[in-house]
N, C-alpha and C positions, 0 to 999 in steps of 0.2 A: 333525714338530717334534722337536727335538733334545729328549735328556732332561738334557744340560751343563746345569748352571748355571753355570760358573765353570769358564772355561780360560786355564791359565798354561801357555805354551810355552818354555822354555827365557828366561826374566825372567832378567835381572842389573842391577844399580843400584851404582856407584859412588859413593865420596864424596871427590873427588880422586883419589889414588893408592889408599883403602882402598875394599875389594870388599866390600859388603853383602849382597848377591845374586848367586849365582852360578849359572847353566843352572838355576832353578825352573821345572820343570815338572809339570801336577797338574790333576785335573778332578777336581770337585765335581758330584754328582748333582743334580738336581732331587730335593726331598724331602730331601737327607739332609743327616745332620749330622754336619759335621766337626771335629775338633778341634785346632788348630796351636798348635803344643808348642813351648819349646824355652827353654836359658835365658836369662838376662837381657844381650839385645845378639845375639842369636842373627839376628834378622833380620825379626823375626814384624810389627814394627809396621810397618817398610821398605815388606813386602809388602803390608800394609793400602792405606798412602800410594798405592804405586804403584796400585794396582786401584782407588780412588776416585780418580787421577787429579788426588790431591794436589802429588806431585810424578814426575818425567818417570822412567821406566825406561829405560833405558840400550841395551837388547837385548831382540828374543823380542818377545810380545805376549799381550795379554787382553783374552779374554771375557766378556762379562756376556750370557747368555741368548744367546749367537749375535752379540752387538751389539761390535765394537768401544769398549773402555770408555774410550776418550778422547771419544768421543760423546757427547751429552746423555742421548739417548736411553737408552744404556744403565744410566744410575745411576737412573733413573724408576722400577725395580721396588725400589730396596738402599732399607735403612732402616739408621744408624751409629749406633752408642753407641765414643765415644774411650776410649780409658785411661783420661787425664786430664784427666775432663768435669768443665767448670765454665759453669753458664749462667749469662749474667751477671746478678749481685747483687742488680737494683735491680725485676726482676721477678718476681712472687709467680709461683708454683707452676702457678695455674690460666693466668697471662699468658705464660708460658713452653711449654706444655701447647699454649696453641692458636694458640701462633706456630708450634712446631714441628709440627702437624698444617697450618696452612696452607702452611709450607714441602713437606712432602707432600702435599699437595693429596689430606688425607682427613680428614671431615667430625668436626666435634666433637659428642660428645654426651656430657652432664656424667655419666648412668648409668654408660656405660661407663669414664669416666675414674674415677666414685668407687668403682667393682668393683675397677678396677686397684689404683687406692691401698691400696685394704683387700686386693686379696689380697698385696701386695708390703708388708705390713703398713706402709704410712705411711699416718698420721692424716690425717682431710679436713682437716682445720684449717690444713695445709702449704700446702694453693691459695690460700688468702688471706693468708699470709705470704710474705717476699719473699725470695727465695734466700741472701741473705746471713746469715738468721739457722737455716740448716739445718746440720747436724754434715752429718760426710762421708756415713755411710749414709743420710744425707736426700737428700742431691744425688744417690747414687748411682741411688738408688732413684728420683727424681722424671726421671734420663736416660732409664734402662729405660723407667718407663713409655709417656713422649714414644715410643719407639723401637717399644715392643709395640704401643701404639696405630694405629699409623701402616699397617696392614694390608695391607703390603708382602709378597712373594713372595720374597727372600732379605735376611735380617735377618745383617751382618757387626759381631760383637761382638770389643771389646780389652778384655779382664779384664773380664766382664762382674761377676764376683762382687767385685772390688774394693772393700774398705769395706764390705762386708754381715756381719751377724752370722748365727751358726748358722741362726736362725729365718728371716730372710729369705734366705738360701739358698737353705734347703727350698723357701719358698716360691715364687723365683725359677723353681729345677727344673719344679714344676707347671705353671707358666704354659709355658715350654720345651717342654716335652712336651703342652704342648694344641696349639704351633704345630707341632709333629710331626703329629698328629693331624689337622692343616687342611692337611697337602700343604706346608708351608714348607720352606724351605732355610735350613740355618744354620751358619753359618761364624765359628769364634770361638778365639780366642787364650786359653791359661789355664797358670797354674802348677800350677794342684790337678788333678792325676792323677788323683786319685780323683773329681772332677767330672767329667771328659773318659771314664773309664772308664764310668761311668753313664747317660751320656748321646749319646754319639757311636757313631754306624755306626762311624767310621774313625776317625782322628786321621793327620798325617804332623810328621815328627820336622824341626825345621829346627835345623842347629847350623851354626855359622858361614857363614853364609847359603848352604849347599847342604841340599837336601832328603834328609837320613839315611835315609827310612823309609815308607810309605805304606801303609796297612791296619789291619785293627780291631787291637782291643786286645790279642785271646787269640792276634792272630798275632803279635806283638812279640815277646809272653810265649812262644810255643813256639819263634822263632826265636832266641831269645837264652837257653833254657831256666831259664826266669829263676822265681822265686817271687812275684811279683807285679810289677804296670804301673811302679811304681817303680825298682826295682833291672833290669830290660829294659829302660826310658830310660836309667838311666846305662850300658847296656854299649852301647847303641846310637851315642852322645854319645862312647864311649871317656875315660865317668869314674869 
């Protein structure tokens, strides 16, 4: 059995005449965690799209577990939390929770969803209210949990920490690092450096849709002799 979770061969995606992705290539461990970097329009969601077979890659090809991921099959182990997740409005918390766990075809059980919510500190009381009356860190936090639940073998996150405050952060991290713990794969898009540095075996640098960089943290940092993960992105980026 292969130890790949996640192979990108040489990906490019057009939009017209403008190049999104260009020769992406890149394997993702079984177990580990990766973290794709890069700034805004850099290419990071593009590659999302492409790999859940949102929309068509242009060139090259990916893997999910060995599986061609234009196949069904192979999106059957990914569990997705979007950028800009909004469930729709008109169902409460707990109605939304086990639509999304039948969409994954993994079992509800109210225990573990009310663990969830208290550890991502959102109140039980959000299951029986209906989406539209949550602030943003409500929804954000009510997507994740949908997504941690769902007890899938590689969990592909866009901003996951988007809209959370300090506290649920933190407590995001925990949950993160149990799915570390369980042998998961995670693959996830983030602005905060200092998240990706904490958290991540690797991270790879994507700047106008070619892949800058691939490897841990402290090798950025001694390749670009840089004083910390921040200022080695910008020389990587050439900013």
């Amino acid at each position: 059995m292969s130890d790949i979770a996640l192979h990108f061969s040489d990906v490019g995606k057009r939009f017209g005449s403008l190049p999104a992705l260009h020769e992406f290539s890149l394997d993702v461990r079984r177990g580990e965690f990766l973290g794709l970097v890069g700034v805004n329009g850099a290419g990071k969601t593009t590659l999302i799209k492409c790999l859940l077979d949102f929309c068509d890659a242009d060139d090259g090809s990916i893997e999910i577990f060995g599986v061609p991921h234009g196949e069904t099959a192979a999106r059957a182990r990914v569990a997705f939390l979007p950028e800009r997740f909004n469930p729709p409005h008109y169902l409460t918390g707990r109605d939304f929770v086990q639509y999304m766990l039948t969409l994954y075809r993994a079992p509800y059980d109210e225990s573990r969803v009310t663990r969830l919510f208290d550890a991502l500190d959102l109140e039980r009381t959000a299951l029986d209210r209906p989406a539209r009356t949550y602030s943003k860190g409500m929804t954000q936090k009510l997507g994740l949990a949908a997504c941690l639940l769902s007890q899938k073998d590689l969990y592909v996150l866009d901003e996951p920490t988007g809209g959370l405050d300090p506290k649920a952060r933190a407590r995001l991290k925990w949950e993160l690092k149990a799915l570390r713990e369980a042998g998961r794969t995670v693959f996830f898009t983030s602005h905060a450096l200092p998240d990706v540095q904490e958290l991540c075996d690797r991270l790879a640098v994507l700047h106008a849709g070619q892949l800058r960089f691939a490897g841990t943290p402290r090798e950025l940092i001694e390749r670009y002799g840089a004083p910390g993960l921040e200022e080695a992105f910008l020389a990587c980026i050439g900013g």
